[in-house]
N, C-alpha and C positions, 0 to 999 in steps of 0.2 A: 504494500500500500504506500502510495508515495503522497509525499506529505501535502502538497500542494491541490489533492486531488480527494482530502478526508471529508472537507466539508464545501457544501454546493457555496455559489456566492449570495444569494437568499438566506443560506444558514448563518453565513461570518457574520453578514449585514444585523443579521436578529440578534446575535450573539453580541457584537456592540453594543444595540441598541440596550438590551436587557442592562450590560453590564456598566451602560453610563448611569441608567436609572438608580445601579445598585451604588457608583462609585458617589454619586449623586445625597445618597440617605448615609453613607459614609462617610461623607465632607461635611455637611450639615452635626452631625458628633464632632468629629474634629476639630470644627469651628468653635463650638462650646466648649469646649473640653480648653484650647488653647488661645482662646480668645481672638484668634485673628480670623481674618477673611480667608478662605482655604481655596486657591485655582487650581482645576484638572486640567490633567492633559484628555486628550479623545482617545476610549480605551483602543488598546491592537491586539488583533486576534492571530495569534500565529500556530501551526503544526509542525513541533519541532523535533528531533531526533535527541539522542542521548549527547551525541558528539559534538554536538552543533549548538546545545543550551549555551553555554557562558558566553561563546560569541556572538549570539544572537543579543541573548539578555545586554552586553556591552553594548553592541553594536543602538539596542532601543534605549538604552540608558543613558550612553555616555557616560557611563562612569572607567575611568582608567586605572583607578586608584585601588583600597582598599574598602572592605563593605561589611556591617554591620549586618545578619540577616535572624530574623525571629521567622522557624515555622509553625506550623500549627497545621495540622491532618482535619478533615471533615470527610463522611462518611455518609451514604445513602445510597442507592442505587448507583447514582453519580458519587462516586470519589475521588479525592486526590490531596495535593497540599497547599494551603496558601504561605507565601513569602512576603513578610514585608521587609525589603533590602535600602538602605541608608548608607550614605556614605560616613566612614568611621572618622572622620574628623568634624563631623557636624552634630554628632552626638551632644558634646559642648555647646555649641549654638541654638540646640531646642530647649536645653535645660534654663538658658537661659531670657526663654521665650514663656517660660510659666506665669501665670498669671499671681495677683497676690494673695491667692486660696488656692491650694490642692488635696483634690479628694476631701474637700467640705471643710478643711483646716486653717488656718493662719501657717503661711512658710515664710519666716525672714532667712535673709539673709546669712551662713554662718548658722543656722541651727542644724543640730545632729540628725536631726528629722528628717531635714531636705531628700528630696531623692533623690537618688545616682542616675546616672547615666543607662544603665543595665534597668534599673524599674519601671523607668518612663517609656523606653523605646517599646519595651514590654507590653504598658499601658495603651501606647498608640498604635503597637500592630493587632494587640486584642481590639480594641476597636472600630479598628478598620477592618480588620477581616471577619468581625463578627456581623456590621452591618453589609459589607458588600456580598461577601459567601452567602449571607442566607439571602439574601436580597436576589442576587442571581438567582440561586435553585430552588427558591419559592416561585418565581415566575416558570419556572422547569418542571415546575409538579411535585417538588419534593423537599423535603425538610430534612438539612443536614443536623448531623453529630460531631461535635467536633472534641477534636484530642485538647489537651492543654498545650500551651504555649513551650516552645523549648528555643536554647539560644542556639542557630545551626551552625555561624559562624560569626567570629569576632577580629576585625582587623585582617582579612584574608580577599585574594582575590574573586571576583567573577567567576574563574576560571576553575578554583580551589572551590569553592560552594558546590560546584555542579562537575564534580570529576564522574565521569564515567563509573568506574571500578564501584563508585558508591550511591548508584543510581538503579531505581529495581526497575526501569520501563528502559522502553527500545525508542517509543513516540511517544511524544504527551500534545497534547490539546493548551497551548499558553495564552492565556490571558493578563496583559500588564498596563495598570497606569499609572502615572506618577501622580501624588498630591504636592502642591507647594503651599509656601506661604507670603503672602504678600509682601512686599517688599522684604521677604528675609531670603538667605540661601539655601536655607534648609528646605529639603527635598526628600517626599521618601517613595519608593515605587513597590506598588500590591501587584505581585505576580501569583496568577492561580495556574497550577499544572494539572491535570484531570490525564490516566495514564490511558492507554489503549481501551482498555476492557469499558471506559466508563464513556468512549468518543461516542460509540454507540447509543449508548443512552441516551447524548446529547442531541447527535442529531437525529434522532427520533419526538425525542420531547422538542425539540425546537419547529421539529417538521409540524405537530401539535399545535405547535404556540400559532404558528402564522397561518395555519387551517383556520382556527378560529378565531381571528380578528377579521 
């Protein structure tokens, strides 16, 4: 099955669509959450090989450097993982983008309370992936399970995130957008991977979705 030929151009087209909707109720938390105005990029639907992830993910990213990535597994008929990948040097720059309550509390400045670096990024890929994932595969007919959050890589390339050797699919189904913040640098990009077994699902439920509009 070659990659370019998994899904019809009707199906990517829904699959955007869906996943702006989802990236959409994901920005709007985010925004709460950190006070600022939150822009998206327009999601892209890619079908990519094992061998081919970290350059692809570069190539949509631009990132060259090192990268910060939290995953988190969800589970349904459709399964797979979601990423959210930041660059490891702006980690510093969102911590200091917190507003003057976190998590319902008073944080100054210098208190032992404050959260690290490692809590926050934590905070914001749980909440990006818990409103965009369910947001997509509820319009999909299904309602995921998702694993807990774990730290996949820290200060490591693209390329080292997605080595082969440590990748259990052959093809995955990618979906990636970036969230930013207005006038800050800070950038973080939600990559969803859905492995072979689950492309099917997708483009049947999706064949679904656009029957019945």
């Amino acid at each position: 099955m070659l990659p370019d030929r998994v899904l019809s151009e009707i199906q990517r087209d829904a699959l955007q669509e869906i996943a702006n909707m989802g990236m959409g109720e994901a920005a709007t938390r985010l925004s709460g959450f950190l006070n600022s105005f939150i822009e998206l990029s327009v999601p892209r639907v890619r079908v990519v090989t094992a061998a081919d992830a970290g350059r692809t993910l570069t190539e949509m990213t631009g990132i060259a450097g090192t990268v910060t990535a939290v995953r988190q597994g969800f589970r349904s008929e459709i399964k797979g993982e979601a990423l959210v990948i930041c660059r490891s040097a702006a980690l510093a720059e969102l911590g200091a983008l917190l507003p003057a309550t976190y998590g319902g509390y008073p944080v100054h400045e210098g208190e032992a309370d404050e959260p690290d670096a490692d809590e926050l990024v934590f905070d914001v890929a749980n909440l990006i992936t818990g409103a965009c994932v369910s947001s997509i595969l509820e319009w999909l007919g299904r309602q995921p399970v998702f694993s807990p959050p774990d730290l996949l890589a820290n200060a490591v390339t693209l390329d080292d995130v997605f080595r082969t050797e440590m990748l259990v699919w052959d093809l995955a189904l990618l979906v990636e957008v970036s969230f930013s913040l207005e006038f800050q640098r800070f950038r973080a990009h939600l990559v969803m991977l859905m492995d072979e077994d689950s492309i099917g699902h997708v483009s049947h439920a999706l064949d679904e979705l656009v029957d019945s509009l």
